[in-house]
DRENBA-251452 format. One record per residue (C-alpha): residue in three letters; x, y, z. Coordinates in steps of 0.05 Angstrom, whole numbers, plus 32768, in hexadecimal, padded with zeros to 4 digits. Layout:
(pado 'ALA', (X, Y, Z))
...
//
This chain:
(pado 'UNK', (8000, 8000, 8000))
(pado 'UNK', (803B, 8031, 8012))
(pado 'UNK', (8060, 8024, 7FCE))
(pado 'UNK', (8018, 8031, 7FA7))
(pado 'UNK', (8017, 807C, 7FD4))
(pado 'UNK', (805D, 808E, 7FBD))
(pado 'UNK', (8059, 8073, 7F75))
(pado 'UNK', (8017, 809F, 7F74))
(pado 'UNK', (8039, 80DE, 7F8E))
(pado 'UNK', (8075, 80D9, 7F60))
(pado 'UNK', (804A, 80D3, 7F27))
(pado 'UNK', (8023, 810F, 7F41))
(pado 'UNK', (805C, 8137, 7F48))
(pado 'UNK', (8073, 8123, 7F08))
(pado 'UNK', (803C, 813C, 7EE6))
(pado 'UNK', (8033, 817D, 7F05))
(pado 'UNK', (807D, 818D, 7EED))
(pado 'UNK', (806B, 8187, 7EB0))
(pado 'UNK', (8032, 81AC, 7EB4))
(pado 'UNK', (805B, 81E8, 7ED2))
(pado 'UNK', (8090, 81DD, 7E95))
(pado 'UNK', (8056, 81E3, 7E66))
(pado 'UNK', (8035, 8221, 7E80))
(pado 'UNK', (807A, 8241, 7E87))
(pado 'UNK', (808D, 8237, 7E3C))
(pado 'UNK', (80CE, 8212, 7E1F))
(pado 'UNK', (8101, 823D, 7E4C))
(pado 'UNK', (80E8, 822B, 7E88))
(pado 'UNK', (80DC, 8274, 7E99))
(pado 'UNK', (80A1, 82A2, 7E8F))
(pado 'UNK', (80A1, 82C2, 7E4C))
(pado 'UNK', (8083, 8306, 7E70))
(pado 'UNK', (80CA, 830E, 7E96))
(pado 'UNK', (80ED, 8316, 7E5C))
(pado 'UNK', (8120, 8348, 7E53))
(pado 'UNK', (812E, 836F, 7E11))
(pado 'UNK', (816F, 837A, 7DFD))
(pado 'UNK', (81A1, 838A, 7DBC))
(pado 'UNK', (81CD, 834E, 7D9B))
(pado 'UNK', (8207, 836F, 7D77))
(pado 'UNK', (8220, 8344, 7D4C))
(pado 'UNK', (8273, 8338, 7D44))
(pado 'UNK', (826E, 82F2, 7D1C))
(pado 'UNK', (8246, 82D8, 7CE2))
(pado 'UNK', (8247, 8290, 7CB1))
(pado 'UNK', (8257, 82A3, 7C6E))
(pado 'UNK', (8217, 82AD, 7C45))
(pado 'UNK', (8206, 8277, 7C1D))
(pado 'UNK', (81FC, 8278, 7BD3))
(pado 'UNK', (81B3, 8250, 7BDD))
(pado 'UNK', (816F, 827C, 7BDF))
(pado 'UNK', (8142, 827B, 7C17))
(pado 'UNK', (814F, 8264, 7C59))
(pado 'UNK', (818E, 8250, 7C70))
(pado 'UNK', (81B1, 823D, 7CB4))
(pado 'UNK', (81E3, 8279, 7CD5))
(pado 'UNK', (820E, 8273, 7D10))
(pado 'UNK', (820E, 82B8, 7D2B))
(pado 'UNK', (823B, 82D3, 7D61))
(pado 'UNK', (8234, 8313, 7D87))
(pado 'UNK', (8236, 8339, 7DCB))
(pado 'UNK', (81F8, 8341, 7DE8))
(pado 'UNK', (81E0, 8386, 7E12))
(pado 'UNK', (81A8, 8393, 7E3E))
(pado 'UNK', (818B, 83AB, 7E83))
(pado 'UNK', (81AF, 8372, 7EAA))
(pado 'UNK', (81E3, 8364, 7E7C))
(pado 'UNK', (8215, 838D, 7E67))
(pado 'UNK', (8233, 835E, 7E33))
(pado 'UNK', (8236, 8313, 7E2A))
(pado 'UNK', (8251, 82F5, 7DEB))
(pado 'UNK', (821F, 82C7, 7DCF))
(pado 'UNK', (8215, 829B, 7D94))
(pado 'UNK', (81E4, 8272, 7D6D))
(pado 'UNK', (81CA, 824C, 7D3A))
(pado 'UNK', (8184, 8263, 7D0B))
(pado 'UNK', (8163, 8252, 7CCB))
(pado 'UNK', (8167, 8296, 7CB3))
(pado 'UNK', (8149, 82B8, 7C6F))
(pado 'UNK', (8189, 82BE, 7C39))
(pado 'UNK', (816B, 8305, 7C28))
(pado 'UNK', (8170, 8323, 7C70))
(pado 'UNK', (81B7, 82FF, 7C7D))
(pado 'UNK', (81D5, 8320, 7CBE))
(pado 'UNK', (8220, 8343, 7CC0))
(pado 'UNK', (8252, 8356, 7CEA))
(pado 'UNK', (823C, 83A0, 7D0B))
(pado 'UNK', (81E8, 8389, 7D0A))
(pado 'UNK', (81C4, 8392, 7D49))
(pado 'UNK', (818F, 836A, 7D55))
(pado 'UNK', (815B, 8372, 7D85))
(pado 'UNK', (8152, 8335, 7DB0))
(pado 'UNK', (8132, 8317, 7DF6))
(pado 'UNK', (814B, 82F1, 7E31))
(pado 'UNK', (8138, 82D6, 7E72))
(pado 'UNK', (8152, 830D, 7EAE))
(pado 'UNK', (8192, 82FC, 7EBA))
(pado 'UNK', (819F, 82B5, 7E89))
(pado 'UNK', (81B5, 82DF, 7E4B))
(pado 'UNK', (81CC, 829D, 7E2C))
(pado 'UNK', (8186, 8291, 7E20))
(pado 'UNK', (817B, 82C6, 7DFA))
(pado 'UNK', (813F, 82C7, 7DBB))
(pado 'UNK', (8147, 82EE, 7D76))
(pado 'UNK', (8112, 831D, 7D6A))
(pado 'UNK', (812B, 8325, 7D1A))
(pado 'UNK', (8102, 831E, 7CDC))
(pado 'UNK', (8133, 82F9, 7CB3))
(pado 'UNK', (8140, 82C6, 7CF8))
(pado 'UNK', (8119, 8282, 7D05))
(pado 'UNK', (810F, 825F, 7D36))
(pado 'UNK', (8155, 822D, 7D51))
(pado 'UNK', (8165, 81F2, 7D3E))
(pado 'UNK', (8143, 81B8, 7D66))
(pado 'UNK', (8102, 81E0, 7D74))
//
């Protein structure tokens, strides 16, 4: 009878963690927190010769209200006609305090790989 109780709670507890995950959104964090801030970027992949969209590896520093600036990089299906360069600042959003999760907030960006 006492194994049945705990199996019980554990799945319980289980399920509400998810349930909190879900609500919260991919991050893990509350989208409403978010901080904006500017993504200047230093390094960009060559530009493929291919129309449409394309994967970029872009590298920059990132400023904002809690940051001051945090180099940061990743990796987007991006639109060959909006290609980013060195000197762009992009306008982008991150949980207070984690700027390594940061989000572009570009036109030509889509969403990362994996997602």
């Amino acid at each position: 009878m006492l194994l049945q109780i705990v199996f019980v709670v554990v799945i319980a507890g289980a399920l509400v963690a998810m349930v909190t995950l879900y609500l919260r959104g991919r991050s893990g964090t509350p989208r409403a927190d978010a901080e904006s801030g500017t993504l200047y970027v230093t390094g960009v992949s060559p530009r493929p010769a291919a129309q449409g969209e394309q994967y970029v590896t872009i590298t920059g520093t990132l400023a904002g209200p809690s940051v001051s600036g945090e180099t940061v990089y990743g990796r987007y299906a991006w639109d060959v006609n909006q290609w980013p360069s060195p000197g762009d600042q992009i306008p982008v959003s991150y949980p207070p305090g984690k700027p390594q999760h940061w989000q572009l907030a570009h036109p030509g960006a889509r969403p990362p790989l994996g997602s």
